[in-house]
C-alpha positions as CSV (number, residue, x, y, z in Angstrom):
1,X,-8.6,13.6,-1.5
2,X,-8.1,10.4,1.3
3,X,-7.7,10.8,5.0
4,X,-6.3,8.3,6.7
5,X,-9.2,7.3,9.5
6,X,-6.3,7.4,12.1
7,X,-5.4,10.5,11.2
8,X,-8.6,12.1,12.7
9,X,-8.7,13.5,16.3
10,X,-11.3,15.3,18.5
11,X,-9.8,18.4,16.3
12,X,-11.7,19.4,13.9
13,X,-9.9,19.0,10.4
14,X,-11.2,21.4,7.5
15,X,-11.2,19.8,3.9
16,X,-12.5,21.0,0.6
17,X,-13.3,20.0,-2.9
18,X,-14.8,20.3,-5.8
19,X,-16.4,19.1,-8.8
20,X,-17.1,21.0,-11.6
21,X,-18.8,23.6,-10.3
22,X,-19.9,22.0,-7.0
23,X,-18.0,22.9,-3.8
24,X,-17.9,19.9,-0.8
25,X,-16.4,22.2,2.3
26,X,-16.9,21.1,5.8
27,X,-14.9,19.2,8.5
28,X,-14.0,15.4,10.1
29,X,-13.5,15.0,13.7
30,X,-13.3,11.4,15.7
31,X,-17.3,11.6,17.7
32,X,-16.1,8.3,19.3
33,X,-14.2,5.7,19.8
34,X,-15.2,4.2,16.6
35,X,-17.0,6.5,14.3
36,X,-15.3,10.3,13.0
37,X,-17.9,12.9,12.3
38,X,-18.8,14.5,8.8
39,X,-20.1,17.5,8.9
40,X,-20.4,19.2,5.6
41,X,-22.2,21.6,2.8
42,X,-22.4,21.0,-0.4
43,X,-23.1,24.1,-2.9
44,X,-22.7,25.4,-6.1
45,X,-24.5,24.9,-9.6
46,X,-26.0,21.5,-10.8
47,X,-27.4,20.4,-14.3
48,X,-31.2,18.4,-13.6
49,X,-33.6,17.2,-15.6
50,X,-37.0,18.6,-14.9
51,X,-39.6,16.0,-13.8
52,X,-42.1,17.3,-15.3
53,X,-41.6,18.5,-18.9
54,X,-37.6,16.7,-18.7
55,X,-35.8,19.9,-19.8
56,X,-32.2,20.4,-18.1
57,X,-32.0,23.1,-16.0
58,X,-29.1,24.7,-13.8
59,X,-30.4,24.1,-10.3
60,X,-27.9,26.0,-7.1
61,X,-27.1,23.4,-4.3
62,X,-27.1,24.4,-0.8
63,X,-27.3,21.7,1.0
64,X,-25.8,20.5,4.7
65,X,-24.8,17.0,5.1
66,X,-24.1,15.5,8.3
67,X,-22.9,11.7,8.9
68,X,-20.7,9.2,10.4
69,X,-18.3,7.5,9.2
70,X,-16.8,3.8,10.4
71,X,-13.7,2.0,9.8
72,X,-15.0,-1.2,8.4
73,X,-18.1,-2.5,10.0
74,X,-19.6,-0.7,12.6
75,X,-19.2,-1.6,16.0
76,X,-21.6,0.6,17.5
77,X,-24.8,-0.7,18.5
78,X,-26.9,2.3,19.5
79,X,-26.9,4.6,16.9
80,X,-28.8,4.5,14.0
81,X,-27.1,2.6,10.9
82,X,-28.6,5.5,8.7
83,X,-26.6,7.6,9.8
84,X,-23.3,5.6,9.6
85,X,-21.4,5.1,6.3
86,X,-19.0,2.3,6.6
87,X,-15.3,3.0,4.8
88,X,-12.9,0.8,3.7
89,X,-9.5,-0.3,3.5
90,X,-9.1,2.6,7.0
91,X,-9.1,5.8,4.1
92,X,-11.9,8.2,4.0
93,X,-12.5,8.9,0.4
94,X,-13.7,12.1,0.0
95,X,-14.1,12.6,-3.5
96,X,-16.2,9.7,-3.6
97,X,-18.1,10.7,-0.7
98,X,-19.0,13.6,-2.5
99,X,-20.2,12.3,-5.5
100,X,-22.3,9.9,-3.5
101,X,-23.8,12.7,-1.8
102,X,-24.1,14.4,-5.1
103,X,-26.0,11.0,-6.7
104,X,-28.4,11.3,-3.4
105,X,-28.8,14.6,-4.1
106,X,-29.6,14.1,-7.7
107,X,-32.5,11.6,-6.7
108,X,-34.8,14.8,-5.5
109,X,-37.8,15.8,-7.6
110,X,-37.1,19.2,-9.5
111,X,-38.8,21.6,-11.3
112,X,-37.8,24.2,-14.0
113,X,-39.2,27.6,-13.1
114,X,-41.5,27.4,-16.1
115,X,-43.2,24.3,-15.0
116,X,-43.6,25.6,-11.6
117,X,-45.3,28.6,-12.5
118,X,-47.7,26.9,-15.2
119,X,-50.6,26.2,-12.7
């Protein structure tokens, strides 16, 4: 699903997807001149390997993601660039901003419930 970076206003604008069985449900809104507001929760079921014995494991996602997003290179110089994700070509790309999310996401440390409860 794109959005058109222009298309954005101080209105809220509810979207939602999904991947498998992972739901991306939240809302875009312009925050300033330059920037549109993400503000977001992922949730749903997602496959992981275990870190410690390396088992896959269905792990539930609830997870709230909040972010900016910039057409092109930001422009603003006082907020902090970790919170900015720069987009291209003036089209927010949702269904890849969700599986970047989702590869973030996959980067945490988990545990099957048998390893956590082998002390």
């Amino acid at each position: 699903m794109k959005i058109g970076f222009a298309k954005v206003g101080t209105t809220a604008i509810p979207f939602e997807i999904s991947k498998g069985s992972l739901k991306f449900s939240g809302t875009l809104r312009k925050f300033s001149r330059y920037l549109i507001e993400l503000e977001a929760k992922m949730t749903g079921d997602l496959e992981v390997p275990c870190d410690i014995c390396a088992e896959a494991f269905i792990h539930a996602v609830n997870e709230g993601v909040k972010f900016h997003l910039s057409d092109g290179l930001s422009k603003v110089g006082n907020e902090s660039l970790e919170d900015i994700v720069e987009i291209e070509d003036s089209m927010i790309d949702l269904d890849e901003l969700l599986v970047s999310e989702l590869e973030l996401y996959k980067s945490n440390y988990f545990s099957c419930e048998e390893c956590e409860n082998s002390d």
